[in-house]
C-alpha positions in Angstrom: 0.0 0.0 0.0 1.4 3.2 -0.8 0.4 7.0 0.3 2.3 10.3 -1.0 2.6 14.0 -0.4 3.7 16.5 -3.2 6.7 18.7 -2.9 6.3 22.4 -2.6 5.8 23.7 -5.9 6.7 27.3 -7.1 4.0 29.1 -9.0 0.5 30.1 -7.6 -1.5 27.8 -9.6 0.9 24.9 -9.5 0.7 25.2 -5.3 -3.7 25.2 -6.3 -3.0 22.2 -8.1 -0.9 20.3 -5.1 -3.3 21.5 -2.7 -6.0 19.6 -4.6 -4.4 16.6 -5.0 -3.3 16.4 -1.6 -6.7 17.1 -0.7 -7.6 13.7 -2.9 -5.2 11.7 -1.4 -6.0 12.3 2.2 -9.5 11.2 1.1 -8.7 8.0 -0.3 -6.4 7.2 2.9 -9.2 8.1 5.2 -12.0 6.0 3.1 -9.0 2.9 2.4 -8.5 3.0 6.3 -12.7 3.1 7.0 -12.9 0.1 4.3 -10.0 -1.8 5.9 -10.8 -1.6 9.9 -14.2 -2.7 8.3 -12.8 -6.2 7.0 -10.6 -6.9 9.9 -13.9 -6.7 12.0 -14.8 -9.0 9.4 -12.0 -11.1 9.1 -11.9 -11.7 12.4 -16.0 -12.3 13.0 -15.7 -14.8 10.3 -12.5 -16.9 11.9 -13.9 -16.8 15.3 -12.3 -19.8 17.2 -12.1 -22.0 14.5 -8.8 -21.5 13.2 -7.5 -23.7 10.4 -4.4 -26.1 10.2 -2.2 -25.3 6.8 -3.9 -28.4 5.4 -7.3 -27.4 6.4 -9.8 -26.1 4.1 -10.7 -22.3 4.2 -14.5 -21.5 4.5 -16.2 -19.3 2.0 -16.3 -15.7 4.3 -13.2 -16.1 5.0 -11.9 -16.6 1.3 -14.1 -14.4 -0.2 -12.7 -11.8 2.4 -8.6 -12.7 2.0 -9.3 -12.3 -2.1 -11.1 -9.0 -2.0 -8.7 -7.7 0.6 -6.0 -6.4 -2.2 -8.7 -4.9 -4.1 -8.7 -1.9 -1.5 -5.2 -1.5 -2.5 -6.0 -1.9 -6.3 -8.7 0.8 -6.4 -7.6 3.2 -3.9 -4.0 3.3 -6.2 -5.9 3.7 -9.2 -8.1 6.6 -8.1 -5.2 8.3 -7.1 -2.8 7.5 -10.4 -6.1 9.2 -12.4 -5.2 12.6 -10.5 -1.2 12.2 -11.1 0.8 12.7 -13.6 4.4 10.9 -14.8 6.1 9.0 -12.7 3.8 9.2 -9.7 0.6 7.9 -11.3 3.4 5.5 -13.0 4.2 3.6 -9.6 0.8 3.9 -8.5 -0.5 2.2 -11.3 2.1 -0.3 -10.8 1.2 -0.6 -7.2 -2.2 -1.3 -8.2 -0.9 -4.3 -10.8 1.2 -5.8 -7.9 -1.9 -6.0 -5.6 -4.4 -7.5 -8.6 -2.2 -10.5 -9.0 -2.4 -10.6 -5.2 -6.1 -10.8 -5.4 -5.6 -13.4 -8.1 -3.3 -15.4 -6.4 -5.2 -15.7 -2.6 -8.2 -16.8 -5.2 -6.9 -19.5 -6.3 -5.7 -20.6 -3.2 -8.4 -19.7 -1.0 -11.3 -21.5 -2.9 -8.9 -24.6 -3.7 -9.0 -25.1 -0.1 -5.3 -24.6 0.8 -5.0 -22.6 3.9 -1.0 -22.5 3.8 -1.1 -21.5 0.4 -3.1 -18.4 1.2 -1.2 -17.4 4.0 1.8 -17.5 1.9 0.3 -15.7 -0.7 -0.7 -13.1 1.4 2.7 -12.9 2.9 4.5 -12.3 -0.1 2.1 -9.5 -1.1 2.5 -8.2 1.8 6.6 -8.2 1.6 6.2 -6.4 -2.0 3.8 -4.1 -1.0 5.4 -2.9 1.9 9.2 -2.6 0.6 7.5 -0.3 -2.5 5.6 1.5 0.1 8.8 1.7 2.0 11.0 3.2 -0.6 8.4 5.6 -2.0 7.8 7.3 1.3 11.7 7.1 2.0 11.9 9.5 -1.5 9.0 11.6 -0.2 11.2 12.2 2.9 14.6 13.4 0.9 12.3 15.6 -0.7 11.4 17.2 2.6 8.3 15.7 3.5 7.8 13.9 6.5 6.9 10.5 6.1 7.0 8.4 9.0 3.2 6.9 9.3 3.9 5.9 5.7 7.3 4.4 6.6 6.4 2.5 9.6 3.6 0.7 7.7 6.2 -0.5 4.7 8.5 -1.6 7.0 5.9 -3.2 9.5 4.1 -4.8 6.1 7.7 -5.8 4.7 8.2 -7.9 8.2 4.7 -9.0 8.8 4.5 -10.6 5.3 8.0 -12.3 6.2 6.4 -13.8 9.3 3.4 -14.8 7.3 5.4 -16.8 4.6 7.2 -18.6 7.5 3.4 -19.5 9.6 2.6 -20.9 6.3 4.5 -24.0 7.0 3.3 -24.6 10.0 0.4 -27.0 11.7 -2.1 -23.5 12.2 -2.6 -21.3 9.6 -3.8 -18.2 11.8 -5.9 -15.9 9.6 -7.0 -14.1 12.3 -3.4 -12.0 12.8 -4.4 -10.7 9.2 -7.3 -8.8 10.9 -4.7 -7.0 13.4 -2.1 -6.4 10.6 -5.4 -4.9 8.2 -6.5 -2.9 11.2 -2.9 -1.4 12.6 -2.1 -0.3 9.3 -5.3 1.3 8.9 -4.9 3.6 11.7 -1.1 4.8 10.5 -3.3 5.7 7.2 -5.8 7.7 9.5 -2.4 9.1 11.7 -0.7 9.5 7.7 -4.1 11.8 6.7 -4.7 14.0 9.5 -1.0 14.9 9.9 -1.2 15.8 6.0 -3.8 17.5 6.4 -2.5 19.8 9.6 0.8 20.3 7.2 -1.2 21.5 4.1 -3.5 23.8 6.8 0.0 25.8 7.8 
């Protein structure tokens, strides 16, 4: 998942222009955050205590929710790659690419019944996602924006999906940690929007 801030820009309009498409990005983090504390309430109603083993097949909520889960990320980064420009919309859009195979891949192993596979799956999207999430807000910050919500969360993703890929292999596959990874990183996106917003109020 990714969130970004534009630089300062010189001219009168062009500073309109930022303002606007800051404005549009907080929104989508906001609504993304809403949509995901939303699933990991419903992640984590439809786990309940009956947690599957790796071999174990996965029921139809929770499959349908693991699947759509990525599709916050698709939609969110191609909403905001419509209102960019160059290389911006460029690695949004790639963003956006990265988490549709995720969706395709937890598919395929969520309704074939292979809990492992999903959590693996899921793990390695999460390593991707958060490592591009990670460098973009690290070029954010040489550009002298502050970007340590959006930081945090790539790294925490990057070492989350690590820890996922390694449960994978194991006797549980614990789908209900996915709800408190979903819902953590949903807050750093509400922390992410309302600092943004304070910044573009100054």
């Amino acid at each position: 998942m990714s969130a970004s801030v534009l630089p300062p820009l010189s001219s009168p309009l062009k500073e309109q222009e930022a303002a606007g498409l800051d404005r549009i990005t907080r929104r989508i983090a906001v609504v993304r955050a809403a949509i995901a504390l939303v699933w990991a309430a419903a992640l984590a109603v439809a786990v309940g205590d009956d947690v599957p083993t790796t071999a174990s097949d996965v029921t139809t909520a929770v499959a349908v929710l693991l699947s759509a889960y990525p599709l916050i990320d698709v939609v969110s980064s191609l909403v905001e790659a419509a209102a960019r420009t160059g290389r911006s919309a460029n690695v949004l859009k790639i963003n956006a690419a990265v988490s549709a195979v995720a969706a395709i891949g937890l598919t395929a192993a969520t309704f074939a019944g292979d809990a492992g596979a999903a959590l693996a799956v899921f793990g390695a999207w999460a390593i991707v996602s958060g490592a591009m999430q990670l460098a973009r807000a690290l070029r954010q910050r040489r550009t002298g924006n502050r970007q340590w919500q959006m930081i945090v969360s790539g790294a925490i993703s990057s070492v989350a999906g690590l820890t996922f890929v390694a449960a994978s292999s194991k006797q549980d596959a614990d789908f209900s940690v996915l709800a408190g990874y979903a819902a953590f990183g949903a807050v750093l996106y509400l922390v992410w929007a309302v600092r943004a917003r304070r910044v573009g109020a100054r």
